[in-house]
C-alpha positions in Angstrom: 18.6 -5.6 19.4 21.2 -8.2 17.9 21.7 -6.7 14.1 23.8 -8.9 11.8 24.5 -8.4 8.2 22.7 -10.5 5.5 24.8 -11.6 2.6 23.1 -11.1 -0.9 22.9 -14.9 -1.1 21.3 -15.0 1.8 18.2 -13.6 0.1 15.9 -15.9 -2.5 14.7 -14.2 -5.7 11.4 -14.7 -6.1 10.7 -15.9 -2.2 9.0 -14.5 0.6 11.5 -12.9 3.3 12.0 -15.3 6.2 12.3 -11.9 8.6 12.2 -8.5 8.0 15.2 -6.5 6.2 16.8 -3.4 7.7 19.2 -0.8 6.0 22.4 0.2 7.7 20.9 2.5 10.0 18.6 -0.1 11.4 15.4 1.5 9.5 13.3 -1.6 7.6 13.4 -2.1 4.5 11.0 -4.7 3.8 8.4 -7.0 6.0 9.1 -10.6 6.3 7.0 -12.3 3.7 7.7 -9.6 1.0 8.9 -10.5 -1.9 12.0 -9.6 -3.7 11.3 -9.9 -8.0 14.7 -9.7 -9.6 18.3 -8.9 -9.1 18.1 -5.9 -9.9 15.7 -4.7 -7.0 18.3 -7.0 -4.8 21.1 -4.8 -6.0 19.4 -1.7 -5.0 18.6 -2.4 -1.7 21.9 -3.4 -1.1 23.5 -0.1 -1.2 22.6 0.8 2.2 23.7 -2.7 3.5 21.4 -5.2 4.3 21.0 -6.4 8.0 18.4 -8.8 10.1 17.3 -9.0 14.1 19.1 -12.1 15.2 16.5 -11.7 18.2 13.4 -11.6 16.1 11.0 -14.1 16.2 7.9 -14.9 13.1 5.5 -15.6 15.7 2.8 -13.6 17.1 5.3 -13.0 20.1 7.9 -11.7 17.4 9.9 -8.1 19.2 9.3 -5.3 16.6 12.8 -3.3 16.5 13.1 0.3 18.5 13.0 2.3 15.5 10.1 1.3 13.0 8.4 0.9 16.9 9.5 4.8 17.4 8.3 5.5 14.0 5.0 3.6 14.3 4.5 5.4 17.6 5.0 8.9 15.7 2.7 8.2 13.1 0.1 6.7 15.4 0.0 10.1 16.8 -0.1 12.2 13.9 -2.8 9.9 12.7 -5.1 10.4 16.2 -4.8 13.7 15.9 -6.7 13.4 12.1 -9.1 10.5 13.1 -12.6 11.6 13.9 -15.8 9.6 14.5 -18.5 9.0 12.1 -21.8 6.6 11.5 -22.6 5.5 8.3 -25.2 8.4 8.0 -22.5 10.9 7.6 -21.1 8.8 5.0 -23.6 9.2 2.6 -22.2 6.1 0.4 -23.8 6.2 -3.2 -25.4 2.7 -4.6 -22.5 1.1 -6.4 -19.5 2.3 -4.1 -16.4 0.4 -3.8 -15.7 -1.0 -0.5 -12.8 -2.6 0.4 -13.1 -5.9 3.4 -10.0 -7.5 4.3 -9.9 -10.6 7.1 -8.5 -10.5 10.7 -6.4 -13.3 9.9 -3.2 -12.5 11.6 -0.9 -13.5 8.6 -1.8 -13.1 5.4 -4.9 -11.3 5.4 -7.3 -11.6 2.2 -8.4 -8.5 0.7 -11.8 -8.4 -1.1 -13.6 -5.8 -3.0 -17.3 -4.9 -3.3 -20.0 -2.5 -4.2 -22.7 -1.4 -1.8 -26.4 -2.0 -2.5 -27.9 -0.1 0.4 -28.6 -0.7 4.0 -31.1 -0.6 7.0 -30.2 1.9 9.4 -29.1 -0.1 12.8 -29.6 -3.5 11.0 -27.5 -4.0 8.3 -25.5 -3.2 5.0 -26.1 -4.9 1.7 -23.1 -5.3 -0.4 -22.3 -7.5 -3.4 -20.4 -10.9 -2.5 -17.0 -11.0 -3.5 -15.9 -12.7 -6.9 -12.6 -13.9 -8.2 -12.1 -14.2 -12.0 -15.9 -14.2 -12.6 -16.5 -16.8 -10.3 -18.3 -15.6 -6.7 -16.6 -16.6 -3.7 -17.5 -18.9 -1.1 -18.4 -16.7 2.5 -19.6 -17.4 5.6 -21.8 -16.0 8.4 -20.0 -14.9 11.2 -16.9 -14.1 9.3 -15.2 -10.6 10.6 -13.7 -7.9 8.3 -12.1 -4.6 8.5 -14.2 -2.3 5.9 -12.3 0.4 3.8 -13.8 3.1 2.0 -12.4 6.3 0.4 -14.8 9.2 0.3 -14.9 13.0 0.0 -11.3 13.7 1.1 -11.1 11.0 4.4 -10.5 7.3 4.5 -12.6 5.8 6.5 -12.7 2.1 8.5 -15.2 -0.3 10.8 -15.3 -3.4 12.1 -18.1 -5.5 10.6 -18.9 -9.0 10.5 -21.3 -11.3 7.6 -24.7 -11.3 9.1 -26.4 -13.4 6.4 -25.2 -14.9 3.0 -27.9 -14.4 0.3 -28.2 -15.9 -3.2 -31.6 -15.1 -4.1 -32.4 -13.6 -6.2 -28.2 -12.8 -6.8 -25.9 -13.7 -4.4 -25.3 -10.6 -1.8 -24.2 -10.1 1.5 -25.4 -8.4 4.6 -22.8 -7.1 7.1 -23.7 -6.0 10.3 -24.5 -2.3 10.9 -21.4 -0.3 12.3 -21.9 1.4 15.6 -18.8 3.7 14.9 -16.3 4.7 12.0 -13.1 6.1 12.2 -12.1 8.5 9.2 -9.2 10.5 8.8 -8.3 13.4 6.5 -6.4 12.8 3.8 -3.6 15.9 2.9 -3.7 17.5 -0.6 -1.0 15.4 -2.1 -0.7 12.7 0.1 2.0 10.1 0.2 2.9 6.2 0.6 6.1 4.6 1.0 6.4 1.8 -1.7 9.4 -0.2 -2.1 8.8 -1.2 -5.9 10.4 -1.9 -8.5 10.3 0.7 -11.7 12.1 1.5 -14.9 12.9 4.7 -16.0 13.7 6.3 -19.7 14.7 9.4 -20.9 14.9 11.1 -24.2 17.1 8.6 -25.6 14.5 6.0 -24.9 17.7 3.5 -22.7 15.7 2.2 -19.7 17.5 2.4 -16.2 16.2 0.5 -13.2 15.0 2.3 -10.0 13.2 1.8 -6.9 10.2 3.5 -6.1 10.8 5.0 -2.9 7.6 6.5 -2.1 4.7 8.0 -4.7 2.0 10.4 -4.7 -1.0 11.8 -7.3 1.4 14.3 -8.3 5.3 12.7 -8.6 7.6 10.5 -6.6 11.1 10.2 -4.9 13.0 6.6 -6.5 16.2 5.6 -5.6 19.3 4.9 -8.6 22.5 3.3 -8.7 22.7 5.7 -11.5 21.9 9.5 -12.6 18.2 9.0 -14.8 18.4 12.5 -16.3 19.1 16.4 -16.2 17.6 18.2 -13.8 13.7 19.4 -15.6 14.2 16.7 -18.0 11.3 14.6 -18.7 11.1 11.4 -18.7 9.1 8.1 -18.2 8.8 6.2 -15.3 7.2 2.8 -15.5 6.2 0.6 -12.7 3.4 -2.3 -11.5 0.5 -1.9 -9.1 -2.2 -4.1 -7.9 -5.4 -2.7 -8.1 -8.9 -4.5 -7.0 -7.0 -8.1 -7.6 -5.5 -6.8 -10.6 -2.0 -5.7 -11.7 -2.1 -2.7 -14.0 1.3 -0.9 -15.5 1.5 2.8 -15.3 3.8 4.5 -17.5 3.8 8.0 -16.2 5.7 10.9 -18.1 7.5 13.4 -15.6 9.5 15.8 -15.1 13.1 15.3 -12.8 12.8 18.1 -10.3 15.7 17.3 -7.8 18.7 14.8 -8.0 20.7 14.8 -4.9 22.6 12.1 -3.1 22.8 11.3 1.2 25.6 10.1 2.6 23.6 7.8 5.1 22.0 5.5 1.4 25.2 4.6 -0.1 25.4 4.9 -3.3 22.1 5.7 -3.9 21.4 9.0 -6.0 17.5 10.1 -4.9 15.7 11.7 -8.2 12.8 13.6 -7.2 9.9 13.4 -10.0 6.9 15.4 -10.9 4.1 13.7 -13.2 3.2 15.6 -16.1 0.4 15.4 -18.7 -1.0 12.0 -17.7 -4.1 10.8 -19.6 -6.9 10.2 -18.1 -6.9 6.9 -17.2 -3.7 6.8 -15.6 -5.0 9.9 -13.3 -7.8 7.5 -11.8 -5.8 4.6 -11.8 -2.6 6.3 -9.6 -5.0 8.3 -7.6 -7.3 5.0 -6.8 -3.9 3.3 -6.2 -2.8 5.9 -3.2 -5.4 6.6 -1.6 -6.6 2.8 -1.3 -3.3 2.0 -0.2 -3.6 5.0 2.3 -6.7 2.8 3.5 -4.7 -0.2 3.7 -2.5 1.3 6.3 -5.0 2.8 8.0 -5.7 1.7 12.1 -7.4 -1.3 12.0 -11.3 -1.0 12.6 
């Protein structure tokens, strides 16, 4: 590996990443094509230095670095050690179910979302064709997906493929019947790494920026330049997520549970958080947000 640093200027607001960043300690930051939002976010990373592969390349040929590869490799077999084998039987998927199909494209894959209207055992599943702003989308046979679905406590995933494009007597889709799905168990309080943005205020109402480091149903870890409280203070931590196509903010009160800074993040100070109290809404929509992003990362098909 041939690390070099990368000078803030280097780095476009508001652009997609030409290659991936990587902290100090070579662990990445952010994927190439990610998108950095504002200065502030900028800054933050920053504090653990900023470096790039010199030897990295954007093309399917690109060489991943040894750590996230060790990392991957890790998680990979944590994850096969979850991951069991299903058919859509054992499913059970109500009428009306959201399922998730993203593309194989290599770069840039498009994620849609869709409801199931039933299906033929060993022929076919009938799900609603994908719409964008109230219009429906343009699909083709043939086209092949990876299908997401959260149910029970598991994640589950397939290959699948459009077997027929209907529009009569509404426009629908049948995909081709799954010989095998992968599911894996999903913890109690499971977790995601995020690398967003938030903004965080206390009892004197002064918002101080943070990253959102990673987040769960019931709190987070997010990353300061600053202290964002007392220790069992509450306070509110706002931040955006992209649900189903659309971007939803979440201002979720919690309580700071931990404070504590590592020598290896700079001048970072870590403030662990605990929600507290959330409505209802915001329950569904930061649950829904996890574990469809824990679907996301699932092994593909």
């Amino acid at each position: 590996m041939a690390f070099v640093p990368v000078n803030k200027g280097e780095v476009g607001i508001g652009k997609p990443l030409p290659w991936p960043l990587y902290d100090q300690n070579q662990t990445l930051l952010l994927a190439n094509g990610s998108v950095i939002e504002t200065d502030q976010h900028l800054d933050i990373l920053a504090e653990s230095g900023l470096y790039r592969d010199t030897q990295w390349r954007a093309k399917s040929g690109q060489r991943p670095d040894a750590a996230p590869a060790a990392a991957a490799e890790k998680k990979d077999e944590a994850q096969a050690q979850d991951q069991k084998h299903y058919t859509l039987d054992d499913l059970k998927l109500p009428v009306g179910e959201n399922l998730q199909l993203q593309t194989r494209a290599e770069q840039c894959a498009t994620r849609y979302y869709v409801r199931v209207i039933g299906y033929v055992k060993g022929q076919s599943l009938l799900v609603s064709t994908p719409a964008q702003e109230g219009k429906i989308l343009l699909m083709r046979e043939g086209q092949d997906f990876i299908v997401r679905v959260f149910a029970g406590k598991s994640a589950f995933a397939f290959s699948s493929n459009i077997v027929k494009v209907c529009n009569v007597p509404y426009p629908y889709l049948h995909l081709s019947y799954p010989n095998e799905i992968t599911g894996v168990m999903i913890r109690k309080s499971p977790r995601i790494d995020t690398c967003a943005i938030a903004s965080v205020s206390g009892q004197k109402q002064k918002k101080t920026p943070a990253m959102l480091v990673n987040l769960s149903t019931t709190g987070a870890l997010l990353h300061a330049r600053t202290e964002l409280g007392q220790k069992d203070e509450v306070v509110t931590v706002a931040f955006r997520v992209m649900l189903n196509g659309m971007e939803l903010v979440l201002n979720l009160p919690a309580k700071l549970r931990s404070i504590f800074r590592k020598e290896s993040e700079g001048g970072n100070i870590n403030h662990g958080v605990e929600f507290c109290d959330l409505a209802d809404q915001d329950k569904v929509a930061l649950q829904a947000y996890v574990y469809w992003s824990l679907i996301e990362n699932q092994a593909e098909g």
